[in-house]
C-alpha positions as a Markdown table, in Angstrom:
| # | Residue | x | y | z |
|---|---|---|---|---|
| 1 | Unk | -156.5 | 14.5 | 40.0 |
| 2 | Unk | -155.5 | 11.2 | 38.0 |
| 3 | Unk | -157.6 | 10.5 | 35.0 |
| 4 | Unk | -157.1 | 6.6 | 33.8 |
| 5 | Unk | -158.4 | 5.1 | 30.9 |
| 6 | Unk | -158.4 | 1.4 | 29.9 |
| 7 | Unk | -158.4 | -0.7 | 27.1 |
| 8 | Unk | -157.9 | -4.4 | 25.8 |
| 9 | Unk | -161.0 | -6.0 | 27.1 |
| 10 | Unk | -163.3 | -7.9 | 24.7 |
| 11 | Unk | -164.7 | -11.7 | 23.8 |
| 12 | Unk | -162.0 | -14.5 | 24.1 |
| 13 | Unk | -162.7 | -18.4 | 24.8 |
| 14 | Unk | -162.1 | -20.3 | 27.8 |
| 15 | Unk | -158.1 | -21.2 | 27.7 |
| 16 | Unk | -157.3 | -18.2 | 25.9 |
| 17 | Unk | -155.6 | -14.6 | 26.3 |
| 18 | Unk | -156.1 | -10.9 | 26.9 |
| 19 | Unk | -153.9 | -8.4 | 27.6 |
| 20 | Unk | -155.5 | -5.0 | 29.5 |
| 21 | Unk | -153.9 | -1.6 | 29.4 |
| 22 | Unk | -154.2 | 1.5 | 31.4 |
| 23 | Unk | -153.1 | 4.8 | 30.8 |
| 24 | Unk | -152.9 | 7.1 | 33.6 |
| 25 | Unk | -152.8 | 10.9 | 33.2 |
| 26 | Unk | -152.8 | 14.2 | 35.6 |
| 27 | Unk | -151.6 | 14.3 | 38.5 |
| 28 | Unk | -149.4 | 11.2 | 37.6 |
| 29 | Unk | -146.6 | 12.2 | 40.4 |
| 30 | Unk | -148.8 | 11.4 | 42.9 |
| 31 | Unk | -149.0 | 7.5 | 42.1 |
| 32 | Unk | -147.0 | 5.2 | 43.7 |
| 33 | Unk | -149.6 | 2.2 | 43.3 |
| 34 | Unk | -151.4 | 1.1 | 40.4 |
| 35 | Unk | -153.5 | -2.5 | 40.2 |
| 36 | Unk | -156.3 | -3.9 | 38.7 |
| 37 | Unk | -159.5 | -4.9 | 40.1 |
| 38 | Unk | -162.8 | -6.6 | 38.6 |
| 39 | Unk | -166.6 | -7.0 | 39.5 |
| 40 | Unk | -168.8 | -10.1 | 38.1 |
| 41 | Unk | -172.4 | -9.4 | 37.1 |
| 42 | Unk | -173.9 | -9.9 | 41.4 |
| 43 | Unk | -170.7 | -9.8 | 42.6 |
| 44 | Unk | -168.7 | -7.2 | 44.4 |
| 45 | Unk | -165.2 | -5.8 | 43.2 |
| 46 | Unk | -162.7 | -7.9 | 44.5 |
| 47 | Unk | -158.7 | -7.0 | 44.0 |
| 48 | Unk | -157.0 | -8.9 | 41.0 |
| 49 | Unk | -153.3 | -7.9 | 41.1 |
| 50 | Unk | -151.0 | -4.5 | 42.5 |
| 51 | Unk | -147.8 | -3.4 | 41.4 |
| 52 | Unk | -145.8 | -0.3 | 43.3 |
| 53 | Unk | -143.6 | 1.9 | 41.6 |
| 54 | Unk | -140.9 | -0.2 | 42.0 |
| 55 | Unk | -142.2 | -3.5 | 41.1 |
| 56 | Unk | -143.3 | -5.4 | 43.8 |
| 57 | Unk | -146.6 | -7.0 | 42.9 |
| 58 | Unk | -149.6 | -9.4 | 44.4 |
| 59 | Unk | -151.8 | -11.1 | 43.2 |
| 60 | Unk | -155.4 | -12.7 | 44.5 |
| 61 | Unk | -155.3 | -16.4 | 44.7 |
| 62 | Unk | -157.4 | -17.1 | 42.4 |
| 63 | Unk | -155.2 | -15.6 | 40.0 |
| 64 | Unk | -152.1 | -16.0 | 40.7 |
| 65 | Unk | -149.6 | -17.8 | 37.6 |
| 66 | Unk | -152.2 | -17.2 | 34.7 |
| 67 | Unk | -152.4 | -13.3 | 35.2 |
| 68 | Unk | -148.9 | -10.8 | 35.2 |
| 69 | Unk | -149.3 | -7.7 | 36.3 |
| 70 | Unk | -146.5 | -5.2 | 34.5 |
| 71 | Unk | -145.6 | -1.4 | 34.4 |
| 72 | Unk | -143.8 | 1.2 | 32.2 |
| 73 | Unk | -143.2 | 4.3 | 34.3 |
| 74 | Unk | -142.0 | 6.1 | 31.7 |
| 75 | Unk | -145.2 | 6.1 | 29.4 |
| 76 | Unk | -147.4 | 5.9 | 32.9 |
| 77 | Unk | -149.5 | 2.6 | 31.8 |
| 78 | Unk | -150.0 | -0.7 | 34.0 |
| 79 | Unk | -151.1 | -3.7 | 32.0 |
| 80 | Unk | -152.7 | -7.2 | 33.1 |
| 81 | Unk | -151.7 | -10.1 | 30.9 |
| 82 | Unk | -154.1 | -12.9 | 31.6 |
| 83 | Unk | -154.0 | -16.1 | 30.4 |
| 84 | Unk | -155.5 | -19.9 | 30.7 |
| 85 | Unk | -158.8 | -17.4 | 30.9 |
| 86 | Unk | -161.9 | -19.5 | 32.4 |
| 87 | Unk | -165.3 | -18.5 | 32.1 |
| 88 | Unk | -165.4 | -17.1 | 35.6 |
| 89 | Unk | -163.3 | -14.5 | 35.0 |
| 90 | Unk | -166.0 | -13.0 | 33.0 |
| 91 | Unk | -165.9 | -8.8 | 34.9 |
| 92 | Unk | -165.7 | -5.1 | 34.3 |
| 93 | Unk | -161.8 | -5.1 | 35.0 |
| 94 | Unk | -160.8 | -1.8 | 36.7 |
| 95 | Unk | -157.8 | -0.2 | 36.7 |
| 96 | Unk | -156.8 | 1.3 | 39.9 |
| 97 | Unk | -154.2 | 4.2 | 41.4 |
| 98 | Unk | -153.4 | 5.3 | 44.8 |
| 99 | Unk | -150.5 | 7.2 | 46.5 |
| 100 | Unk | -149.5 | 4.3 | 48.6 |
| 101 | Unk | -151.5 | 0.9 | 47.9 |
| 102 | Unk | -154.6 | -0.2 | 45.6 |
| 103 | Unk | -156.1 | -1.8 | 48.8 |
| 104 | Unk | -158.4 | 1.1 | 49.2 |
| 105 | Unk | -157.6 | 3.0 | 45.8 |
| 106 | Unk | -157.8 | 6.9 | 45.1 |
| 107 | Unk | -158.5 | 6.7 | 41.6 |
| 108 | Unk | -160.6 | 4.5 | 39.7 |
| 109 | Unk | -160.8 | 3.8 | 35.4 |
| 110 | Unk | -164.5 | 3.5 | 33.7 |
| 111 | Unk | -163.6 | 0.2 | 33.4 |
| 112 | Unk | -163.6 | -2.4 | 30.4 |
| 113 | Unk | -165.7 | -5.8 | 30.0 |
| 114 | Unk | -163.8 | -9.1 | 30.1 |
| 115 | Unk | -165.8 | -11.7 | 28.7 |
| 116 | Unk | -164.6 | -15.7 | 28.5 |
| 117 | Unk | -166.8 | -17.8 | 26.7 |
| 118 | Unk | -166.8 | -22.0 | 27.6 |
């Protein structure tokens, strides 16, 4: 089992920064895939950005050059560096794990609360 546990979410206005964390635990030898993924009050959870144990990352569109998605093996924590936030970005961001791929993730964090005021 993989326990992970985010952190860094909170109140920020539009064109501003947050940088979320996640700390994985457990079974931590069975992740090769960790990501981020984030659900908008009527919305369902939609991918925001995957990075393999190696590196290799992706990003959703709507993302892609604001948010950097970044890993430390060694201390087992992913983090999400988003910038030029909009007020649409306001989500629960989830941090994900899986043994191959966050498309369909094994492992799921309680999530933390993103909100972008305009």
């Amino acid at each position: 089992q993989v326990h992970l546990v985010e952190s860094g979410g909170g109140l920020v206005q539009a064109g501003g920064s947050l940088r979320l964390s996640c700390a994985a635990s457990g079974s931590i030898d069975s992740i090769m895939a960790m990501g981020w993924y984030r659900q908008a009050p009527g919305k369902e959870r939609e991918f925001v950005a995957g990075i393999t144990e190696r590196g290799n990352t992706d990003y959703a569109a709507s993302v892609k050059g604001r948010f950097t998605i970044s890993r430390d093996n060694a201390k087992n924590t992913v983090h999400l560096q988003m910038n030029y936030l909009k007020p649409d970005n306001t989500a629960v961001y989830y941090c994900a794990a899986d043994p191959i791929w966050v498309q369909a993730p094994d492992y799921w964090g309680q999530g933390t609360q993103v909100t972008v005021s305009s």
